[in-house]
C-alpha positions in Angstrom: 3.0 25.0 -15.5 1.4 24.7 -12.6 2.2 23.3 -8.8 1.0 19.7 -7.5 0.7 19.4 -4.3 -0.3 15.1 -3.5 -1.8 14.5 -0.5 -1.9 10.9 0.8 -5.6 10.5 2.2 -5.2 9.7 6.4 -5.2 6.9 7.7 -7.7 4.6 7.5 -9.5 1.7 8.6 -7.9 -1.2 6.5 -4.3 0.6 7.0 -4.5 -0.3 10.7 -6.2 -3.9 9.9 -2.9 -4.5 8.0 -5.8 -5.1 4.9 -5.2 -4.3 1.4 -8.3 -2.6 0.8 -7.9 -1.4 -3.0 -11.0 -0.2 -4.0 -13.4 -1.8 -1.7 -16.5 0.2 -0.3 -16.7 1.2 3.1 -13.1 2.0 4.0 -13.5 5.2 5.9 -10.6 6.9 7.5 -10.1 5.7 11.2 -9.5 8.3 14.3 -5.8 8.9 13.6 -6.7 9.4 9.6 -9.7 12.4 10.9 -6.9 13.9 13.0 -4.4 14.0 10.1 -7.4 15.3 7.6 -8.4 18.0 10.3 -4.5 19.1 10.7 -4.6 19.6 6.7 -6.0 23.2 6.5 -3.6 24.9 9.1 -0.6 22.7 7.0 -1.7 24.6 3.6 -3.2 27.7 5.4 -0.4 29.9 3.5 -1.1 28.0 0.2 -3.4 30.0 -2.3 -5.5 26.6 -3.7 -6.7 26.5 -7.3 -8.7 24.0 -7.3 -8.7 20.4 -5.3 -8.9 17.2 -6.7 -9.8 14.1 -5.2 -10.1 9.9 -6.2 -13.7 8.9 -5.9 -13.2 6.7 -3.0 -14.8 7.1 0.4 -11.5 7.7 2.3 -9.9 10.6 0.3 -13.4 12.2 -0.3 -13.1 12.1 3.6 -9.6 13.9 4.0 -10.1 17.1 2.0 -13.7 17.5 3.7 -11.5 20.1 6.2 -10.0 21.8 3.9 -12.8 22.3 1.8 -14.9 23.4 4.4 -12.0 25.9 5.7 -12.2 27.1 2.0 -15.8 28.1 1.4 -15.7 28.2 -2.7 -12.6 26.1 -3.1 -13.8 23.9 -6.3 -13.9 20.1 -5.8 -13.0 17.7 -8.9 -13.4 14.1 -8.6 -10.8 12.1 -11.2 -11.5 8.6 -11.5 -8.1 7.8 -13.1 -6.3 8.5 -10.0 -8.6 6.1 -7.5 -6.7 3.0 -5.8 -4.7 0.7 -8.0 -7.2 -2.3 -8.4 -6.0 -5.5 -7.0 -8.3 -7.7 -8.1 -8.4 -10.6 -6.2 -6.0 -9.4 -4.4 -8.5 -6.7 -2.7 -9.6 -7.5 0.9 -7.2 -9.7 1.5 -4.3 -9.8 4.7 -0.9 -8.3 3.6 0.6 -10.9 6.0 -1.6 -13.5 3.8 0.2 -11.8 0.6 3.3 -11.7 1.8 4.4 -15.5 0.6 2.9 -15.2 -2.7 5.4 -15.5 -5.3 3.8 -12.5 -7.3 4.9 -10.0 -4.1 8.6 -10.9 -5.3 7.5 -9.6 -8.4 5.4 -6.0 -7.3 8.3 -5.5 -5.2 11.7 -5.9 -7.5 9.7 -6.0 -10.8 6.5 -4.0 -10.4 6.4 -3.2 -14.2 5.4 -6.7 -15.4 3.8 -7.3 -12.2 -0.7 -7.1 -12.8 -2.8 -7.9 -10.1 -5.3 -11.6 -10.6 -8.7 -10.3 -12.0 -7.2 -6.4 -11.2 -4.5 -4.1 -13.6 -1.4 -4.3 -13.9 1.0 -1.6 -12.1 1.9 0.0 -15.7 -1.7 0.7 -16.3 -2.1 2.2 -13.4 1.3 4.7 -13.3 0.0 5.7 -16.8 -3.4 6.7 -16.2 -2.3 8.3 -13.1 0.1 10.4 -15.1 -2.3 11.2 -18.0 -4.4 12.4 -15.4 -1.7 14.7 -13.6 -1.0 16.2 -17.1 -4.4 16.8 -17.9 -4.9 18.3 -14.8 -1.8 20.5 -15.1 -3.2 21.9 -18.5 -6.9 22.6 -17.6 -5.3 24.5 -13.9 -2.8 26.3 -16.2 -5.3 27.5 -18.5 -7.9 28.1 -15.9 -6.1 30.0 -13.3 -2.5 30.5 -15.0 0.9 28.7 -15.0 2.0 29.8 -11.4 -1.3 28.1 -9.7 -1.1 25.7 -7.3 -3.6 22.9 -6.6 -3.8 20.0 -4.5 -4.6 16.4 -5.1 -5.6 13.6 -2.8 -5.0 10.0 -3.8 -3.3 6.8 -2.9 0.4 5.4 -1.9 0.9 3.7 -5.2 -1.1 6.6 -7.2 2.0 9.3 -5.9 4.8 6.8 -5.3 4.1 6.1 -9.7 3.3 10.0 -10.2 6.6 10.9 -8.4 8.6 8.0 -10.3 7.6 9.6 -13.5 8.6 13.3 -12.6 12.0 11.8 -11.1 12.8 10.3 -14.5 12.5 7.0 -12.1 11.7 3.5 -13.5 8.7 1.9 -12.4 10.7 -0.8 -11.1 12.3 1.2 -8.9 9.4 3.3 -7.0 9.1 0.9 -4.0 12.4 3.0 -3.3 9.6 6.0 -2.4 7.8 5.9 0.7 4.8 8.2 1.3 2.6 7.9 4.6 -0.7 8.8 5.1 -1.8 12.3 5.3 1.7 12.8 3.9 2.4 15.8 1.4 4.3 15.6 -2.1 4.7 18.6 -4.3 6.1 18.7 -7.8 6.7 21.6 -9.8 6.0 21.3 -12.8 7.6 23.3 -15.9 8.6 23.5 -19.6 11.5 21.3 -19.9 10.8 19.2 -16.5 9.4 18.5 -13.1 10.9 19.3 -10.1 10.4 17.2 -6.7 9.9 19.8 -3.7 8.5 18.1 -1.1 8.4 14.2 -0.9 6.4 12.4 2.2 6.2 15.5 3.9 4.1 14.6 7.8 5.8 17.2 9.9 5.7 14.4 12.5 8.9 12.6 12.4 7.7 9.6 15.6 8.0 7.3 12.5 11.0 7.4 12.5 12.2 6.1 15.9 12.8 2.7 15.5 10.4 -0.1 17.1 11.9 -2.4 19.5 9.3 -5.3 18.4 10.4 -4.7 15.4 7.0 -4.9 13.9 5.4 -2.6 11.7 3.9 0.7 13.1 0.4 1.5 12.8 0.8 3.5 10.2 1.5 1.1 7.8 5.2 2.4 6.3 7.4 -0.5 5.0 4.2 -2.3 4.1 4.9 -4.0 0.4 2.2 -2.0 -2.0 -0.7 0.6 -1.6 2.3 3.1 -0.1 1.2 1.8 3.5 -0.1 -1.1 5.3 -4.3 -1.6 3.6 -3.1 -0.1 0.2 -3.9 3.7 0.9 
């Protein structure tokens, strides 16, 4: 079976607006997010590529631009099933707004009964995302053989839910996983089971140091869904 590699799309507008954008037009990646997207090809230079696979929305389209064009012929596929989780009402709105809403308790400690006013609910999305890794795994596999390697780009919840499956990891418990933007997750995938190689993977490691304000950084990580402060 073939390699995964996820790539969080880079940072974007709504993440540093503290804005859960879901899957709202418009949200392009913001200066920091082109930087990480133009970094990509020299991180995966030594990686032979299968194919790349992308959500339909604007700011993932945006982060494998560079490594397509450092690829000339590298295929693009665009899978609906792993776009944004949709939020519904919930879309657009301020995370610090969303933060008192009783139904935050419930995405956060509870996320598999938690669905989203007018949106999905969080098992709907981990289980299209899913039936669109496999999918993908079979039709790479049987295009280009079971040792290819291929990358996706989607959204913090979109791999957080991918890499709960592959971990054998309850739904309820994949807030646990943390993913930034631009980030890189592989999973291995074979016979009998997946295997996590890489998990959040920046190369940077500045988000770790803590911040004496105490306050979020920029880059969105401890936000409560979307993987990253504007939902990825």
């Amino acid at each position: 079976m073939p390699t995964l590699i996820l790539v969080r799309h880079g940072r974007s507008t709504a993440n540093t607006a503290g804005v859960l954008a879901g899957r709202a037009p418009g949200v392009a990646l913001d200066e920091r997010g082109a930087a990480q997207s133009a970094a990509l090809p020299a991180r995966l230079a030594g990686v032979p590529l299968a194919a790349v696979v992308s959500s339909p929305l604007q700011r993932c389209r945006e982060t494998v631009e560079p490594l397509l064009a450092a690829r000339p012929g590298l295929a693009l596929h665009v899978e609906d099933r792993i776009s944004e989780c949709d939020y519904g009402d919930w879309s657009g709105r301020k995370l610090a707004e969303l933060g008192d809403d009783p139904l935050m308790e419930v995405v956060q400690q509870h996320a598999s009964a938690a669905a989203f006013p007018g949106g999905e609910s969080m098992r709907a999305m981990q289980a299209r995302a899913v039936d669109a890794v496999r999918d993908w795994n079979a039709r790479i596999a049987e295009a280009h053989g079971p040792e290819a390697v291929y990358a996706m780009c989607a959204h913090g919840d979109i791999i957080k839910a991918v890499v709960a499956d592959a971990l054998g990891l309850h739904l309820d418990l994949f807030q646990r996983i943390s993913v930034e933007p631009c980030s890189v997750t592989v999973i291995r995938y074979t016979r009998l089971r997946p295997y996590l190689v890489r998990l959040g993977d920046t190369g940077d490691f500045a988000s770790l140091v803590p911040r004496e304000d105490g306050a979020i950084p920029a880059d969105g990580r401890d936000a409560a869904v979307g993987g990253g402060a504007g939902a990825a």
